[in-house]
C-alpha positions in Angstrom: 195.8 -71.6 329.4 193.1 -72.3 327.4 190.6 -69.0 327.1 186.9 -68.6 327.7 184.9 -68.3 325.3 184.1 -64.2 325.6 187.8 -64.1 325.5 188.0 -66.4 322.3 185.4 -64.1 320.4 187.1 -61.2 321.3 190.3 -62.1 320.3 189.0 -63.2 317.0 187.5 -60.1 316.7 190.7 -58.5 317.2 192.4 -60.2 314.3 189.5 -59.1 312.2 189.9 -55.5 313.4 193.4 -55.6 311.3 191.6 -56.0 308.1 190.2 -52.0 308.6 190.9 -49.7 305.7 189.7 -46.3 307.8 192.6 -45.8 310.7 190.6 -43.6 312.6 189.7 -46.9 314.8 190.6 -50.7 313.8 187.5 -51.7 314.8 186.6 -55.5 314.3 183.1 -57.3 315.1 182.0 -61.1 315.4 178.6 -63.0 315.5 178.1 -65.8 316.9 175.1 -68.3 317.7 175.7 -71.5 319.9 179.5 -71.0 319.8 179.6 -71.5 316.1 181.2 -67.7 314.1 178.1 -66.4 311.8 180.2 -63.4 310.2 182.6 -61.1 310.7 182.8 -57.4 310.0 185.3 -54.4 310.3 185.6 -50.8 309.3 186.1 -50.0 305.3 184.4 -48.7 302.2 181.8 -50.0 300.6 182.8 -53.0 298.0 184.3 -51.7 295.3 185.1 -47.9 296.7 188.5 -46.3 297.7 189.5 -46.8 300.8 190.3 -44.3 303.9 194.0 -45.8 303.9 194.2 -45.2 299.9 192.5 -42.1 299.4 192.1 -40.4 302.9 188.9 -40.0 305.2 186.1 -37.7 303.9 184.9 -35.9 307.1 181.9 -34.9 307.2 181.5 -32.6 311.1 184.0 -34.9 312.1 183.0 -38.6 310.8 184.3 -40.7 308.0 181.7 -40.9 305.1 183.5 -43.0 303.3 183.7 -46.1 306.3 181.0 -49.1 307.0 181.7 -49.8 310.5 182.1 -53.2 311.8 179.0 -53.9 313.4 177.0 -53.2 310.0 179.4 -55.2 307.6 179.1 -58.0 309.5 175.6 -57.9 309.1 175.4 -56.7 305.8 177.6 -60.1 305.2 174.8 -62.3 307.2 172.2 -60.3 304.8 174.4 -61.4 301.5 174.4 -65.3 303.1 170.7 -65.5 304.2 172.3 -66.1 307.4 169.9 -65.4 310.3 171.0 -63.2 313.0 168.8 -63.7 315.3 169.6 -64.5 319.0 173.2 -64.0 318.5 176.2 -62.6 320.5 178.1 -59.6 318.7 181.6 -59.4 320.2 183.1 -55.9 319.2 186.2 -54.1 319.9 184.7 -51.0 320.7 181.3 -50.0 322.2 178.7 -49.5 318.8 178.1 -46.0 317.8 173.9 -44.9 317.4 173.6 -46.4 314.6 175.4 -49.3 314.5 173.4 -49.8 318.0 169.9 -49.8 316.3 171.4 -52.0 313.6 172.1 -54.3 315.8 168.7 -54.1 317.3 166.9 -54.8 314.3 169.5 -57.9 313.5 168.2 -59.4 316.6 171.2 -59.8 318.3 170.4 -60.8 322.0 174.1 -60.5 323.8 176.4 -57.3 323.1 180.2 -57.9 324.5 182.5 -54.9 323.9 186.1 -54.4 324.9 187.1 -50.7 324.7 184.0 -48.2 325.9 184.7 -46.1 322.9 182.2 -42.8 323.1 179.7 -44.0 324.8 176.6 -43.1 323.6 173.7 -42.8 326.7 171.1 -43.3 324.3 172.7 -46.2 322.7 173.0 -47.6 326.6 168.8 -46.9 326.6 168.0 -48.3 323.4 169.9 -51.6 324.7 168.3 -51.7 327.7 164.8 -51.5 326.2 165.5 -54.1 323.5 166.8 -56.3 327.0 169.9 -56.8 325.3 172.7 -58.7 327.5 175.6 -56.0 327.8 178.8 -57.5 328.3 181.9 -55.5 329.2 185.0 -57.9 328.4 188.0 -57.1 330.5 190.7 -58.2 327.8 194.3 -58.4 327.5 195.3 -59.0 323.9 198.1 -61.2 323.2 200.8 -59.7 320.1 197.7 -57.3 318.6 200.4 -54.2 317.5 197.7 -51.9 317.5 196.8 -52.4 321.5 200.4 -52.8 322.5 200.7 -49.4 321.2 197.9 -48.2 323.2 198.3 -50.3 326.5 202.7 -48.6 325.6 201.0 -45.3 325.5 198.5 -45.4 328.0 200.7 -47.3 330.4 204.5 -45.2 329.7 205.7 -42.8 332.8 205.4 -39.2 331.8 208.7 -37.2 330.7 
């Protein structure tokens, strides 16, 4: 059956979530204006750096220094392009952090679709709100993605 198009984005951003370098969360982001992919981004190091799955993480009170997330690659990459962000949908695996939140903000970004409601942040949810930013929860069944199978197995298997 041929998806929608939320559905399409999301699953694209789930490929792109398999090129993360920091396995604290395979985290993968897409923009996209009129249907058409802007960039893509997921969690690693800056260019150049050692990454997380190299090295190991460098926590800092419990975040990884040494990881970009998803949502600011990807528009880092627009940055690097002189692509304009402005008006686009970001379709992310995981609900933005903060900062990633403002980011997005400032990139202009009009639609935000999200899969997992990872940590939600209520201020994030405020800032969105204010910037009347579209909120899309995506109710998503990936197809062959080993890293959700594993979780939908765990979440899903009958207790011992």
């Amino acid at each position: 059956m041929r998806p929608d198009w939320d559905s399409y984005f999301m699953k694209i951003a789930y490929a792109v979530s398999e090129r993360s370098t920091c396995d604290r969360a395979f985290v993968g982001c897409v923009l996209v204006l009129d249907k058409r992919i802007l960039t893509t981004g997921f969690n690693g190091s800056p260019a150049g750096q050692p990454h997380c799955d190299e090295v190991g993480h460098l926590l800092v009170e419990g975040h990884c220094m040494r990881t970009i997330h998803a949502e600011t690659n990807a528009i880092i990459q627009a940055a690097l392009h002189g692509v304009s962000t402005r008006g686009c949908t970001c379709y992310v695996t995981h609900f933005p952090c903060i900062n990633c939140t403002k980011a997005l903000i400032n990139a202009g970004v009009s639609r935000l679709v999200y899969h997992i409601a990872y940590r939600m942040d209520d201020n994030a949810l405020e800032f969105l709100r204010a910037a009347n930013i579209e909120l899309c929860h995506l109710e998503y069944t990936p197809n062959h993605h080993p890293v959700l199978e594993s979780l939908f197995i765990e979440k899903n298997a009958p207790e011992t």
